[in-house]
C-alpha positions in Angstrom: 8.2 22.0 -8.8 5.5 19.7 -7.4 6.1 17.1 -5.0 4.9 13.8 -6.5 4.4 10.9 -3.8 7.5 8.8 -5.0 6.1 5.1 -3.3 4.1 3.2 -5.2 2.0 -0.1 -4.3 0.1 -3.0 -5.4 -2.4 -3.3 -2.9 -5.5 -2.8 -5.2 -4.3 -6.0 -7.1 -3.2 -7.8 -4.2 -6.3 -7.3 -2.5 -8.1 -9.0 -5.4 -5.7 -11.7 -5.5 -6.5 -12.9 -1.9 -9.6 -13.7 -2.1 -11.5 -10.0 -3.0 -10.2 -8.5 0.8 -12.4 -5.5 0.8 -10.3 -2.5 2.3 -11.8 -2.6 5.6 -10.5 -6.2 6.1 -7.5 -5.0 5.3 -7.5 -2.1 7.4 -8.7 -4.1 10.3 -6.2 -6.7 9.7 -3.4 -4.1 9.9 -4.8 -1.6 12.4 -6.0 1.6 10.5 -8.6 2.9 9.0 -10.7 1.6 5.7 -9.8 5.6 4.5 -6.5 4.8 5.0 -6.2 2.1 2.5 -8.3 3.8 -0.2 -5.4 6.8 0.3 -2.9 4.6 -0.1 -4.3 2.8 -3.2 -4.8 6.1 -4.4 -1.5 7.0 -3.9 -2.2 9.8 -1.8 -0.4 8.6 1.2 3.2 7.0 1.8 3.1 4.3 4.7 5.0 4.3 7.9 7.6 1.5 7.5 5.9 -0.2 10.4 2.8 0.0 8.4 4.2 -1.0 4.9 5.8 -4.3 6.8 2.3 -4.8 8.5 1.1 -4.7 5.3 3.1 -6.8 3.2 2.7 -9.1 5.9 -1.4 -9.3 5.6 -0.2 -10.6 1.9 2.2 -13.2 3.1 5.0 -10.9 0.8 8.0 -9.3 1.2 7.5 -5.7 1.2 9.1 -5.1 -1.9 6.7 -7.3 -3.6 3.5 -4.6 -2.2 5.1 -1.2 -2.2 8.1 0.4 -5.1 9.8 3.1 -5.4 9.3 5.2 -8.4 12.8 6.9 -9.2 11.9 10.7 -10.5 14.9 11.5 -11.7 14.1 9.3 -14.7 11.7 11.8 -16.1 
């Protein structure tokens, strides 16, 4: 059985939406690396919570607006 990375996110889109934030913005805005963002957008990499908050802060969101949770049992 193959572990599939359950939290999802909306940060490609909401990069776009505020103003076309490249990923190192973001990255420098919430203190991590530009690869760090294109993991995450790729869905390759599940946040810290201090990270996700520091993230859905940069939008001006509440975190569940920027990251999901994608319920496998459903498949």
């Amino acid at each position: 059985m193959s572990k599939k990375n359950l939290v999802g996110n909306h940060i490609r889109k909401l990069r776009f939406n505020h103003g076309e934030m490249t990923q190192l913005q973001l990255a420098d805005k919430v203190g991590v690396t530009r690869q760090t963002i294109v993991a995450l957008e790729k869905g390759n990499y599940s946040p810290s919570l201090e990270l996700a908050f520091r993230i859905a802060h940069a939008f001006n969101l509440p975190l569940e607006e920027v990251f999901f949770y994608e319920d496998d049992s459903k498949l």
